[in-house]
C-alpha positions in Angstrom: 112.4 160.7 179.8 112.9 161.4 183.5 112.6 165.2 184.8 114.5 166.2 187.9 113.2 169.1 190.1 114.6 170.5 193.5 112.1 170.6 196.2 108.9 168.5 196.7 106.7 171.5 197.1 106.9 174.6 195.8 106.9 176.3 199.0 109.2 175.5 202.1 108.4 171.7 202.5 110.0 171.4 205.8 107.0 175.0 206.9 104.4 173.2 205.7 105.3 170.1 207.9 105.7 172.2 210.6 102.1 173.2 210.2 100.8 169.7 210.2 103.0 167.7 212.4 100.8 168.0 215.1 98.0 166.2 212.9 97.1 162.5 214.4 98.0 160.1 211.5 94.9 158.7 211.2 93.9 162.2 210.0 96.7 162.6 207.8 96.2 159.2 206.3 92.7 159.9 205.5 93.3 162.6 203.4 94.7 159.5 201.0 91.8 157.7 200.4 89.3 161.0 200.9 91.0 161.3 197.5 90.5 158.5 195.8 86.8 158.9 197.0 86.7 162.0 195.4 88.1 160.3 191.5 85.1 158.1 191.6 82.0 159.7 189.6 78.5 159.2 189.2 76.9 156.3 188.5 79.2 153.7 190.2 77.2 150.1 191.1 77.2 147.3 193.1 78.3 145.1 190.1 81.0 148.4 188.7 81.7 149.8 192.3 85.1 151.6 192.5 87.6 149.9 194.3 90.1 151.3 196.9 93.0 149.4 198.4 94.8 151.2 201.6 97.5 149.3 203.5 100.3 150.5 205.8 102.2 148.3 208.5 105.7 148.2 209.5 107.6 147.0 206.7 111.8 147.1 205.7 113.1 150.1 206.1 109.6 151.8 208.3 106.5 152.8 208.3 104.7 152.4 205.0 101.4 153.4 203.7 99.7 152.2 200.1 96.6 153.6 198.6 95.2 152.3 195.1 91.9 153.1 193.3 90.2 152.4 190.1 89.3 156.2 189.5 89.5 159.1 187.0 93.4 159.8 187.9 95.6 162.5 188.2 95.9 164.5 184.7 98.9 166.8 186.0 101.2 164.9 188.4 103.4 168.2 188.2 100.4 169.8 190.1 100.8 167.6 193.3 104.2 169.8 194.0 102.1 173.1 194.2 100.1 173.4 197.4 96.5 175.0 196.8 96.8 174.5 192.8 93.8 172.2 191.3 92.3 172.7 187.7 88.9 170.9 189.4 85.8 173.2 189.9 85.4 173.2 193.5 82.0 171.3 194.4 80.8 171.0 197.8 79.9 167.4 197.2 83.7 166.5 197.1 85.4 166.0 200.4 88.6 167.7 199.3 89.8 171.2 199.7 91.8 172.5 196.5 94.5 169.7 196.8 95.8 170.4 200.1 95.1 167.0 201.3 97.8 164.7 199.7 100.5 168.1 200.4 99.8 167.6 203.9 100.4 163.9 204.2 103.2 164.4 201.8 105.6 167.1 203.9 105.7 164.4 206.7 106.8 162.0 204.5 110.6 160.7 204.5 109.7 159.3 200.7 106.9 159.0 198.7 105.5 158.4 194.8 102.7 158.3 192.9 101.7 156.3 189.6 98.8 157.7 188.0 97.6 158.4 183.5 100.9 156.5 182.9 103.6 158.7 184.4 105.4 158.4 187.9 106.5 161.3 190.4 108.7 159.8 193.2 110.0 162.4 195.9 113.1 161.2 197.5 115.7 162.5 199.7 119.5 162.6 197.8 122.2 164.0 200.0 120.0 165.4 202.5 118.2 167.5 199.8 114.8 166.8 198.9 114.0 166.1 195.2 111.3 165.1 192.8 111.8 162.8 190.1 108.8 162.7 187.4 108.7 159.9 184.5 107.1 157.1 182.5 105.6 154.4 184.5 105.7 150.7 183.6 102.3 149.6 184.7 100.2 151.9 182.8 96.3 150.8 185.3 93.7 153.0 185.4 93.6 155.4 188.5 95.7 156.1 190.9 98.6 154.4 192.9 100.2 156.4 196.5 103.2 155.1 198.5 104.9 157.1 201.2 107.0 156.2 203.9 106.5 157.6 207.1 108.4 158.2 210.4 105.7 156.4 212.8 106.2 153.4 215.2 105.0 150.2 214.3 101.9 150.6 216.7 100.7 153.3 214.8 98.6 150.5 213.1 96.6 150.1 215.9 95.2 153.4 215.7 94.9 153.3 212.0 93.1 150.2 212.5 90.0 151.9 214.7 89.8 154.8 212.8 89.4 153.5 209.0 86.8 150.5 211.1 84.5 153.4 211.4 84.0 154.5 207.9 81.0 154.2 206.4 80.9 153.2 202.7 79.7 155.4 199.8 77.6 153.2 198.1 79.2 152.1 194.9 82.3 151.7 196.4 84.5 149.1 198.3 87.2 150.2 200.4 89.6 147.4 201.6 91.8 148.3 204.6 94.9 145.2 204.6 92.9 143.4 202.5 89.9 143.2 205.0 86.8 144.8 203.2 85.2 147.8 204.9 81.8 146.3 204.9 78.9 149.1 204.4 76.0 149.9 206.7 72.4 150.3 205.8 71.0 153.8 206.8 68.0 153.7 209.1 66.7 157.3 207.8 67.1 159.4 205.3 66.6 162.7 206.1 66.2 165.2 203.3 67.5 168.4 204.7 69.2 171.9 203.8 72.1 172.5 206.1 75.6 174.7 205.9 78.1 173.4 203.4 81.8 174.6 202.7 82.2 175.8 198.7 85.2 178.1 197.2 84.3 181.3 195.4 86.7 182.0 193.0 85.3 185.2 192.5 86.2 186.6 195.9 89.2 184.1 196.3 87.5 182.9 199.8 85.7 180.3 201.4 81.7 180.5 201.8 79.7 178.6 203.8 76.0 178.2 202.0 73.0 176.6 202.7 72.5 173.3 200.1 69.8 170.7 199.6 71.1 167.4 200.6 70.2 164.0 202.5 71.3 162.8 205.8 72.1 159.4 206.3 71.5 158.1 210.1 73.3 155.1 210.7 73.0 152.9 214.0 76.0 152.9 216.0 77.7 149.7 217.0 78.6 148.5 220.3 81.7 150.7 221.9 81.6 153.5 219.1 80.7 157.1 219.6 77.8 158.9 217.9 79.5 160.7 215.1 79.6 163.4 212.4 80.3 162.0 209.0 81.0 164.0 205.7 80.4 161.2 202.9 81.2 158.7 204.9 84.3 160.0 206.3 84.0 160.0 210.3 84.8 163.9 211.5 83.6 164.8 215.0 81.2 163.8 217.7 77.5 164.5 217.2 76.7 165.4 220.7 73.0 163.5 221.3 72.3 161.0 223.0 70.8 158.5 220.0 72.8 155.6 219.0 72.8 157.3 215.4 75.8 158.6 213.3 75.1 161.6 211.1 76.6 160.8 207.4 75.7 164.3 205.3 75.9 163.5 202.0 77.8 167.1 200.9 80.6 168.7 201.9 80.8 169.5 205.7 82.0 173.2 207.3 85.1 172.2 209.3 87.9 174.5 210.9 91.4 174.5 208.5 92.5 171.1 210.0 89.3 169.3 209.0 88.9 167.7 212.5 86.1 169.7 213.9 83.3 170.9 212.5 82.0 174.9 212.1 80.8 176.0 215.9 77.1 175.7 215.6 76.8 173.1 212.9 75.4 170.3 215.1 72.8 171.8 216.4 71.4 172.4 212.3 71.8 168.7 212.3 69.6 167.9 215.1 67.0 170.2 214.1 66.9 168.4 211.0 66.8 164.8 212.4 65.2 165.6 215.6 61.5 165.2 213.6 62.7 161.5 212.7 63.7 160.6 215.6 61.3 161.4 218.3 59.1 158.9 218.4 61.7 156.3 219.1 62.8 158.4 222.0 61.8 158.1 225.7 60.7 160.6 228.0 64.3 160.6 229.7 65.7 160.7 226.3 63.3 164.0 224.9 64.3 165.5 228.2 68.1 166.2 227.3 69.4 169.4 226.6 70.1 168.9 223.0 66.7 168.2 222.5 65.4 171.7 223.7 67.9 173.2 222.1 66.9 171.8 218.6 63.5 171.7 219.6 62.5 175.8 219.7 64.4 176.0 215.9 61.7 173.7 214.6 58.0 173.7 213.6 55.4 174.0 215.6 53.9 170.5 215.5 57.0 169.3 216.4 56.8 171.6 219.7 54.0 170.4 220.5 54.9 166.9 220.4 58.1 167.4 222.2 56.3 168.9 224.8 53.9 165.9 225.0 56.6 163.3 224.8 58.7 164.8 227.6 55.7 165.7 230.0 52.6 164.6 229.0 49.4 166.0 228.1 47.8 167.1 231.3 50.4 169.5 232.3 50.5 173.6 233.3 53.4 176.0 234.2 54.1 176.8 237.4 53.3 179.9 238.8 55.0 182.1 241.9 52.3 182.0 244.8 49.9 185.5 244.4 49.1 186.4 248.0 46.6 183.7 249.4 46.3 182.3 246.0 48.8 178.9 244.9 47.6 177.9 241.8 50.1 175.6 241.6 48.5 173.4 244.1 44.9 174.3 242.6 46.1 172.8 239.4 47.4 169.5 241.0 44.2 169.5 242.9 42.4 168.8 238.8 45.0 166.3 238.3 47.0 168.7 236.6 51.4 167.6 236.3 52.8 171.2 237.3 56.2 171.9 235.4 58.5 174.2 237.2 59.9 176.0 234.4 63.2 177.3 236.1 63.7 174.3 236.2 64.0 173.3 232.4 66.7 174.3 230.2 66.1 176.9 228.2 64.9 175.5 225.0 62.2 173.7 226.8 61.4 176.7 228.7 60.7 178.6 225.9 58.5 175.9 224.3 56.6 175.2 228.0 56.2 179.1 227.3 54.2 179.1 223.7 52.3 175.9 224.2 51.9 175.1 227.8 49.1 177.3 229.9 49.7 178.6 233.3 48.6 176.6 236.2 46.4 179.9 236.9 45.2 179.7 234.1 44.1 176.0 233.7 42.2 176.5 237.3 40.8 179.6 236.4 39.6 178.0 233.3 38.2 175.4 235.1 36.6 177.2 237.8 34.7 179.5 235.0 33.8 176.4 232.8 32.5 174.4 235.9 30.9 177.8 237.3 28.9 178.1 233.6 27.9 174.6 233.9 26.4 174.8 236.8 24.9 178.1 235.9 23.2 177.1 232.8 22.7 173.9 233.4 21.4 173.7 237.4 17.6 173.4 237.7 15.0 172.9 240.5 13.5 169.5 241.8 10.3 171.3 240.6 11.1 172.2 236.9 13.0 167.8 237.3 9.4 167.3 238.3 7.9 169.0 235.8 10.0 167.6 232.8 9.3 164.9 230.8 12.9 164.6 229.3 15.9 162.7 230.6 16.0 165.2 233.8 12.5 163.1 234.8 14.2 159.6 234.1 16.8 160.4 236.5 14.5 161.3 239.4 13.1 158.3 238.9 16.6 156.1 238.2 17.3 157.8 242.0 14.8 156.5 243.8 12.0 159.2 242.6 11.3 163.2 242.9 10.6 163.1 247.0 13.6 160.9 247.6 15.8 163.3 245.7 14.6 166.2 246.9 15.0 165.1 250.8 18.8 164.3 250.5 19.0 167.5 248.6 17.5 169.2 251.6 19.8 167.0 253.9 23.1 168.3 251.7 21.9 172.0 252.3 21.1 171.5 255.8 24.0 170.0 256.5 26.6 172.6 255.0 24.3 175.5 256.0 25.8 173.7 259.9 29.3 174.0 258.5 29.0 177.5 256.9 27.5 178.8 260.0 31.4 178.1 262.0 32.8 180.4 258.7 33.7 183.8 260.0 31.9 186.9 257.9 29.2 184.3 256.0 25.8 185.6 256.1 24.5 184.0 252.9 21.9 181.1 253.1 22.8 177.9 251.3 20.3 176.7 248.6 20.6 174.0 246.6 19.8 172.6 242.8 20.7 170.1 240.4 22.5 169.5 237.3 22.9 166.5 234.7 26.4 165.5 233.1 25.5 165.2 229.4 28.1 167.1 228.0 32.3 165.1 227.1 34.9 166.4 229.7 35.4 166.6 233.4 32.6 165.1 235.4 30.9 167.6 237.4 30.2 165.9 241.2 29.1 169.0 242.9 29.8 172.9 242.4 29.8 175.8 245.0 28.9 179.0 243.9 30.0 182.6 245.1 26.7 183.1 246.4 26.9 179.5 248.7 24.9 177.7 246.1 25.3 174.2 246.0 24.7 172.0 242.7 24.9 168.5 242.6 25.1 166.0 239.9 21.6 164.0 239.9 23.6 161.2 237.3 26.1 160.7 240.9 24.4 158.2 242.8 26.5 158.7 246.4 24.1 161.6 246.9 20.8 159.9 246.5 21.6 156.2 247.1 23.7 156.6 250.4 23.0 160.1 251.2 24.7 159.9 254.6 27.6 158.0 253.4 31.5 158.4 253.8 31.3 159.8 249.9 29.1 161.9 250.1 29.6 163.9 253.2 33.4 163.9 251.8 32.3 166.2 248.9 29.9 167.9 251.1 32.6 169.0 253.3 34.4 169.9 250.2 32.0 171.9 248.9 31.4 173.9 252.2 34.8 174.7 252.5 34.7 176.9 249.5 32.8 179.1 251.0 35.8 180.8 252.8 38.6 179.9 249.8 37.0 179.6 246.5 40.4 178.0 245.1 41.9 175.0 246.1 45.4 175.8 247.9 47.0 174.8 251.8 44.2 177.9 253.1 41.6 175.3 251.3 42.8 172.2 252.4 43.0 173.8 256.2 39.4 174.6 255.9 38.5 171.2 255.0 40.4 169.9 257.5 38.4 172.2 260.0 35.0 171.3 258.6 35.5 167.9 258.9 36.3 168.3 262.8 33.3 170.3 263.0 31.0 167.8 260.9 32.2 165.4 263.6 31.5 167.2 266.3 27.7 167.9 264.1 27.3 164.0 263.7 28.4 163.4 267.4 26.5 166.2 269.5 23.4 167.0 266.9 22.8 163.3 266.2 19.5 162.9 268.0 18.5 165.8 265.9 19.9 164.6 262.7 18.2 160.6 263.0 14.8 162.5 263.8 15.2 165.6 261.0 16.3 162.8 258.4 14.8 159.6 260.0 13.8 158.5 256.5 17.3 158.8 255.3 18.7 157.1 258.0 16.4 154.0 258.0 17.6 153.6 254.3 21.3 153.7 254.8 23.3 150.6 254.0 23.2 148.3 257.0 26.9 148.7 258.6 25.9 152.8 258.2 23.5 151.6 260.4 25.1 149.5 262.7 28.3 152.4 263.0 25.2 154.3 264.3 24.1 151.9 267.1 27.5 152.0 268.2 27.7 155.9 268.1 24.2 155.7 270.0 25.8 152.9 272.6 28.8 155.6 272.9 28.0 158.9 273.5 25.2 157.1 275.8 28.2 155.2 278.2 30.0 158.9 278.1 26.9 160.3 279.4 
């Protein structure tokens, strides 16, 4: 028995192509085989996977397209005519939308039928009128068969071609595309996450958008293709990052009515979900992209942390706008501190540099305080060295003993005491101690109090073996200059550069003084220290 019906949809057929003839065929085409996804239920295998067959091509009399699949079938072919009518329960781990799919495909159609439970439903074109014809089929398979006819040009196929070449799979089910198989692709992660899904409530007659447990597959991209959205397995829009990963979420996916981009905002939840996975395989250029601070200040701390770490290092400090003579910017490079100028960072990152980075102020103030305490609490005298029997006493010795230690401390005060005497305003005296570096960190080479008092490390051997030497009289120098900029900024680094012209003019002028003060130290410098001596001696004597 055949029944005859005006109309292929219930509403204006000719509306509801005007709605979606601006739809790209691929998308339309999709909808087709989104479908017969959709029949297939649980517990399909490897050895029982559901099977779907799409072709299209050119063929007779146009453009045709064939779907076929091994699924559960169409119950009511009667329902296909009415747009929006299904008797499923809406699930957001189905890719369709209440029916609408195979309507949409169908209005653009210039004929079309499907075979499905035994029954037919062909809609044809009769004297310019459209009509439905609905009867008995002869071949009685399981599932369901789709043929429509479509007015594209034969290069349409071409397109169709690079689009279905990008699906990826379902496991437990084999798609064939003109009889080439679809072959699947392994995921390289799983990521179990909960992220925004698309349900109906028929409660409210409207469309929610929840949060739902799922998993999200990351696939590797292959050469040419363009890191991609998937929902299921179905390719939907670009994932905007810069890994060579697709995104397949394994539920439903929030998409604007034409299901061809995704809810505004939904990427970013992906990324902050995946982002965890995937930063150790990143490099620092990589961890420095925008997406990445974006994603990165939605997620848990320890992930911070190591974003920070991957994209900048360890060592690092905020820059900070210069406070009158102060720059702690360059007092911070100055420890071997990386300086991050955070104007300069997008604002994710910003706000991460923020939470977990410290200030370069703070990083030299911190240092200046622990080195201060250090030398504080730890200096002592040559006496109370002499007087110890611990490891302060092996080191006098290790140095060449108690009297040669204490002379080139003597030498190291005298000398700056000459430098500090050229600073404007300084009326303190310079004294000097010791201190040992027994404690993990920073090694402490020499410290310069507020009050101009100078601690060296007795475990640093420029100070005691070669006294006089290039080293030495380096950190000397150094050291002095504190004395008019405790901090180490352009001021500081002028200041050395003056107390190095006046050591020179010290060495030069004073020299007689200096061999005669600190004969003993000068007989026991290294040879060529010697000889560069001579030849100062043979020098300043000709310029007499």
């Amino acid at each position: 028995m055949t029944t005859r019906n005006q109309g292929w949809l219930s509403i204006s057929t000719e509306g509801f192509a005007a709605m979606n003839a601006a739809r790209p065929a691929e998308h339309l085409i999709k909808e087709l085989v989104q479908n017969a996804m959709d029949s297939f239920g649980e517990g399909r295998t490897a050895e029982q996977p559901g099977l779907i067959r799409l072709r299209y091509g050119q063929g007779d009399n146009g453009f045709e397209v064939a779907c076929e699949d091994n699924g559960s079938g169409i119950h009511c072919l009667e329902d296909l005519r009415v747009v929006y009518l299904t008797h499923k329960t809406d699930s957001h781990l189905k890719r369709g939308r209440f029916g609408r799919g195979f309507k949409e495909a169908l209005c653009i159609a210039e004929q079309a039928r499907v075979v499905s439970g035994g029954q037919q439903l062909e809609f044809l074109l009769e004297n310019g009128e459209r009509i439905t014809r609905q009867g008995t089929a002869m071949d009685a398979t399981p599932g369901t068969r789709v043929w429509m006819r479509m007015p594209w040009p034969a290069e349409t196929r071409e397109r169709l071609d690079a689009y279905f070449a990008q699906f990826l799979v379902p496991q437990g089910l084999v798609l064939e595309v003109n009889g080439v198989r679809i072959e699947p692709r392994e995921a390289a992660h799983r990521i179990s996450a909960s992220v925004t899904t698309e349900i109906f409530d028929a409660t409210s007659q409207s469309w929610k958008k929840p949060s739902r447990a799922t998993t999200i597959h990351l696939v590797r991209t292959q050469p040419g293709e363009t890191a991609t959205i998937y929902e299921m397995g179905i390719p939907v829009a670009a994932v905007d990052w810069n890994m060579p990963y697709h995104c397949d979420v394994q539920q439903r996916v929030p998409m604007n009515p034409n299901r061809d981009a995704v809810a505004s905002g939904f990427p970013v939840k992906l990324h902050v979900a995946c982002l965890p996975a995937l930063l150790e395989e990143m490099d620092e250029s990589a961890v420095k992209d925008d997406w990445v601070g974006t994603a990165g200040r939605r997620c848990e701390s320890n992930v911070q942390k190591r974003i920070i770490e991957r994209a900048f290092g360890e060592n690092i400090a905020r820059s900070v706008p210069r406070i009158g003579e102060r720059h702690f910017d360059e007092d911070a490079r100055e420890l071997g501190v990386q300086v991050v100028n955070t104007a300069q960072a997008s604002g994710g990152f910003r706000d991460m540099l923020r939470v977990f980075v410290p200030s370069a102020q703070e990083v030299v103030r911190r240092d200046e305080i622990a080195k201060a305490e250090r030398a504080g609490s730890d200096g002592f005298s040559i006496t109370t060295a002499r007087q110890a029997g611990d490891l302060r006493q092996q080191w006098l010795e290790r140095q060449g003993g108690a009297d040669r230690v204490a002379r080139c401390l003597e030498f190291a005060v005298w000398f700056c005491q000459q430098l500090v005497d050229t600073c404007p305003g300084q009326e303190d005296r310079v004294s000097g101690q010791l201190t040992l570096n027994h404690q993990a960190g920073v090694t402490l080479y020499a410290h310069w109090s507020t009050t101009n008092v100078l601690t060296l490390a007795l475990d640093q051997p420029c100070f005691w073996q070669d006294p006089l030497g290039p080293e030495a009289l380096q950190t000397l120098i150094h050291e002095a200059a504190h004395a008019m900029n405790m901090h180490h900024g352009l001021e500081f680094r002028q200041e050395v550069e003056r107390l190095a012209g006046e050591a020179a003019s010290l060495m030069l002028h004073r020299g007689p003084e200096i061999r005669d003060r600190f004969a003993d130290l000068v007989a026991a410098s290294s040879p060529r220290r010697q000889g560069l001596a001579a030849g100062l001696r043979r020098l300043v004597g000709n310029i007499a």
